[in-house]
Every structure is written in structure tokens, then in C-alpha cells.
C-alpha positions in Angstrom: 78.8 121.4 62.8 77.2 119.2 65.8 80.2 119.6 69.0 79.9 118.5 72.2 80.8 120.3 74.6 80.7 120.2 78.2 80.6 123.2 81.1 79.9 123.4 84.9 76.8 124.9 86.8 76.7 125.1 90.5 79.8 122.1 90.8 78.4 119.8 88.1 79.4 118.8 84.9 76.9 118.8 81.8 77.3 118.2 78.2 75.8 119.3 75.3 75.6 119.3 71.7 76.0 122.6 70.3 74.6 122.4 66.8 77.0 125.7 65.7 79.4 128.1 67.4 76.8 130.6 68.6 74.9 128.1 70.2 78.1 127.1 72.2 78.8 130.8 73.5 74.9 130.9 74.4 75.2 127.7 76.5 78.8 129.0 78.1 77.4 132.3 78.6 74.4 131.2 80.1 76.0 128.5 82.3 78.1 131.5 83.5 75.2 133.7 84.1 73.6 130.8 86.3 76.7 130.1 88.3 76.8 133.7 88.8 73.2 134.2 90.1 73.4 131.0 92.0 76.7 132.6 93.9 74.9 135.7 94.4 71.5 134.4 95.7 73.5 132.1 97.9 75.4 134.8 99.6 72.1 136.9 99.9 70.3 134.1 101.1 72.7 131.7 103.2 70.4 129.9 105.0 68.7 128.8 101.6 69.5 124.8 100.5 70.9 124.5 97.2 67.9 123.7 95.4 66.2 126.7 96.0 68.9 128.8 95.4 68.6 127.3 91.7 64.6 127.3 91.5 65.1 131.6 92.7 67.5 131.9 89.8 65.2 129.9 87.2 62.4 132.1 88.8 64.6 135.4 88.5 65.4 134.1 84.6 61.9 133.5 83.5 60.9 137.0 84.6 64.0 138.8 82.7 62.7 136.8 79.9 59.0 138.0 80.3 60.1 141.3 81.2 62.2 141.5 77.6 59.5 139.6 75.6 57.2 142.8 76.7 59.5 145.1 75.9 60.4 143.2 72.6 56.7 143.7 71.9 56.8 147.4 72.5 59.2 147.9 70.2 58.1 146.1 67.5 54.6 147.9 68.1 56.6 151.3 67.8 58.5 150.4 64.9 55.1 149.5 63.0 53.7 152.9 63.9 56.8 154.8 62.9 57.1 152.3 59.6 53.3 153.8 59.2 53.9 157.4 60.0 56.8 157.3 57.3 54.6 156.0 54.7 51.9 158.4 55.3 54.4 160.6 55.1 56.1 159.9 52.0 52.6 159.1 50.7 51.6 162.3 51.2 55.0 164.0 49.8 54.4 162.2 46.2 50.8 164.1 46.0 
């Protein structure tokens, strides 16, 4: 179900197709998340132009995202040693 929709970051209108529903609340939710960042930077930093108020939030972003694939990675590492553990385990329950 291909919608377009439209939302507004930092005063500025941009549209979209969203190719489902959850892919419309992603790009509200992140266009939210940008305009809040961009209202926090810029009242931490007011003597910052615009455009560098956006390029610390994509910088601020792109860590979070880092920072979560790492620990995404972690986990999964974890859950393949526990998945092992159980299966040693039940392996060595059947015996």
C-alpha cells in the first residue's frame, strides 16, 4: 500500500512514500526525534548556524546507531552461547 505522506523537520516540508503503515510511523517518529534533537542542540549550542545544528544531530544518530548495532551483536553472540549451553545440556540429559 504505496502513501505519500508528508511531515516537517526543522520548518520544512518533505514527502515521502511510505511503502506500508510501519514505515509511515518510522518516518513520523523519526522526523520527530530529529526536530527534537535539532531544538535541543540548538538551545545547547545557540551560537551554532542551522546546518550544523543538523550535521551534530546526524553525527549524534549515526553513533546511537553504531552504539546499538554493537550491542545488537552482543546479544546475538550471547544468545548463540546460551542456545549452545542448552544443547550441551540437553545433550548430555538424553545420555
Amino acid at each position: 500500500m504505496d502513501r505519500k505522506i508528508s511531515f516537517i523537520i526543522d520548518g520544512k516540508k518533505y514527502n515521502v512514500t511510505a511503502h506500508n503503515e510501519e514505515q509511515e510511523q518510522m518516518y513520523r517518529r523519526a522526523a520527530a526525534t530529529i526536530n527534537a534533537k535539532m531544538e535541543s542542540f540548538s538551545n545547547s549550542h545557540p551560537d551554532r548556524q542551522r546546518i550544523e545544528i543538523m550535521t551534530l544531530v546526524a553525527l549524534n544518530e549515526s553513533v546511537r546507531r553504531f552504539d546499538l548495532q554493537n550491542e545488537l551483536e552482543s546479544v546475538k553472540g550471547e544468545a548463540g552461547k546460551l542456545s549452545q549451553d542448552l544443547r550441551d545440556y540437553l545433550g548430555s540429559q538424553e545420555k
